[in-house]
C-alpha positions in Angstrom: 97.5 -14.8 -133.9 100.1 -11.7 -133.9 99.3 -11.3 -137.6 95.6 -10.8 -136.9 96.2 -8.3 -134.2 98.9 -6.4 -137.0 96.5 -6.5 -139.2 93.6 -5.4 -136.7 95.8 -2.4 -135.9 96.2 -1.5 -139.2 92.6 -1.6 -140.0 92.0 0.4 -136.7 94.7 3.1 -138.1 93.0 3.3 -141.7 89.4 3.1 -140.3 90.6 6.2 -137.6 92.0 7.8 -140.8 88.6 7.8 -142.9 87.1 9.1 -139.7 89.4 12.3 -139.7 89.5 12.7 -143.3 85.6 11.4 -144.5 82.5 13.8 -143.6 79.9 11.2 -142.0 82.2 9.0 -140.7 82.5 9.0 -137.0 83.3 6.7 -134.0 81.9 7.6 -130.2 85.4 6.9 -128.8 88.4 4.8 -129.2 87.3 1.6 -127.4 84.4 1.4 -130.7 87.3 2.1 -132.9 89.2 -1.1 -132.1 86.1 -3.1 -132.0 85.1 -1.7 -135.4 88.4 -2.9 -136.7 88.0 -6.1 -134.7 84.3 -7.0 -136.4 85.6 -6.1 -139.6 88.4 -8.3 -139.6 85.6 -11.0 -139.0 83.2 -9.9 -141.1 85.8 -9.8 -144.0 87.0 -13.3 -143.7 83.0 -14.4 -143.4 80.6 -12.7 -144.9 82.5 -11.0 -148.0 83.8 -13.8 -149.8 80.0 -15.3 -149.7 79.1 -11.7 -150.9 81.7 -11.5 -153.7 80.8 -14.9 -154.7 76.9 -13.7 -155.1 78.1 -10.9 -157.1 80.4 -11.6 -159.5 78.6 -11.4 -162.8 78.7 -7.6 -161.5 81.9 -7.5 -160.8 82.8 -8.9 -164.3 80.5 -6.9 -165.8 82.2 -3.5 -164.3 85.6 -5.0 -164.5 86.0 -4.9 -160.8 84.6 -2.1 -159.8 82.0 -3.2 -158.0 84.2 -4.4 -155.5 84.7 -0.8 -154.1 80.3 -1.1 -153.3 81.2 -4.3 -151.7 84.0 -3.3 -149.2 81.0 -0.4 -148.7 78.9 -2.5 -148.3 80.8 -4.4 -145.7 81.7 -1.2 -143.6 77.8 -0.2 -143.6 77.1 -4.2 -141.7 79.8 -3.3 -139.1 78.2 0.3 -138.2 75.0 -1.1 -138.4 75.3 -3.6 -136.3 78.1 -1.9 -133.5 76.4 1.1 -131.6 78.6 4.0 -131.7 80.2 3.5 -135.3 78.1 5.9 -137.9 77.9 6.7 -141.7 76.0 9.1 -142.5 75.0 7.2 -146.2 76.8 5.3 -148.9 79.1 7.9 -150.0 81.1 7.8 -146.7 80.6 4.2 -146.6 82.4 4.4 -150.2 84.8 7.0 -149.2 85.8 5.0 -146.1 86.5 1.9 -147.6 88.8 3.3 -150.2 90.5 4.6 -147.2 90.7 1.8 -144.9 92.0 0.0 -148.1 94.2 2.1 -149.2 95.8 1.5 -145.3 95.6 -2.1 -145.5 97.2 -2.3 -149.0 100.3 0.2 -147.1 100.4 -2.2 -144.3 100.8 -5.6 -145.8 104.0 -3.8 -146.7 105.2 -3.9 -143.2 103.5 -7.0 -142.1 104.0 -9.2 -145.5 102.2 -11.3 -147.5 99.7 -14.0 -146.0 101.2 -17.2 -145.2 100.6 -19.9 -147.7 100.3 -23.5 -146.4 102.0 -26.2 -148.9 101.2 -29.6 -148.8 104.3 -32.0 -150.1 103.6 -35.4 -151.2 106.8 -37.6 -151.6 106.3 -40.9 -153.6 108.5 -43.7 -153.0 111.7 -43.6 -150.6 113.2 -41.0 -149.9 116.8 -40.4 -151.4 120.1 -40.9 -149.8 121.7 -38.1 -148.4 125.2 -37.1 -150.7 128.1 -39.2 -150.9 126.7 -42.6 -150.0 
């Protein structure tokens, strides 16, 4: 749970960022700003891997690219749906989510790398300790 508030935070910081450094990117106050980053956080574990999945052939076809129009595209679903989060079109969308990605990449510095969960499977008994 700590992690997803880190990592919350850090979107918070990169999506504040965009807002002082992209034209057409704005937030009515702070209290939108941490629910922005909240929803996103959601709305990236849900709805973009479905959307990535759709649109593969054209992110093959641009070698990747078209991931930047994705995380865009994700951005412009939070601000439409939370009231007080606006874009003014799909160049700020674009320009925001290389920022706010460019903040999560630096952060997963700090926090680290996702935990991985390993399953190990041991056949037969298990071994004697050393020296018996």
């Amino acid at each position: 749970m700590s992690r997803f508030i880190l990592r919350a935070a850090v979107a918070a910081l990169g999506l504040w960022l965009a807002s002082q450094w992209v034209d057409g990117f704005h937030f009515a106050d702070q209290n939108t700003l941490i629910i922005a980053a909240v929803l996103l956080g959601v709305v990236n574990a849900l709805v973009r891997p479905l959307v990535l999945l759709l649109t593969l052939p054209l992110t093959l076809a641009s070698l990747g690219l078209f991931v930047f129009v994705v995380n865009a595209g994700m951005l412009a679903l939070v601000a439409r749906v939370l009231p007080g989060f606006t874009l003014s079109g799909f160049r700020a969308a674009f320009l925001g989510a290389i920022v706010v990605g460019l903040a999560g990449w630096v952060g997963s510095w700090f926090i680290g790398p996702r935990p991985r969960v390993a399953v190990v499977i041991q056949r037969g008994p298990p071994d004697p300790p050393p020296g018996q």
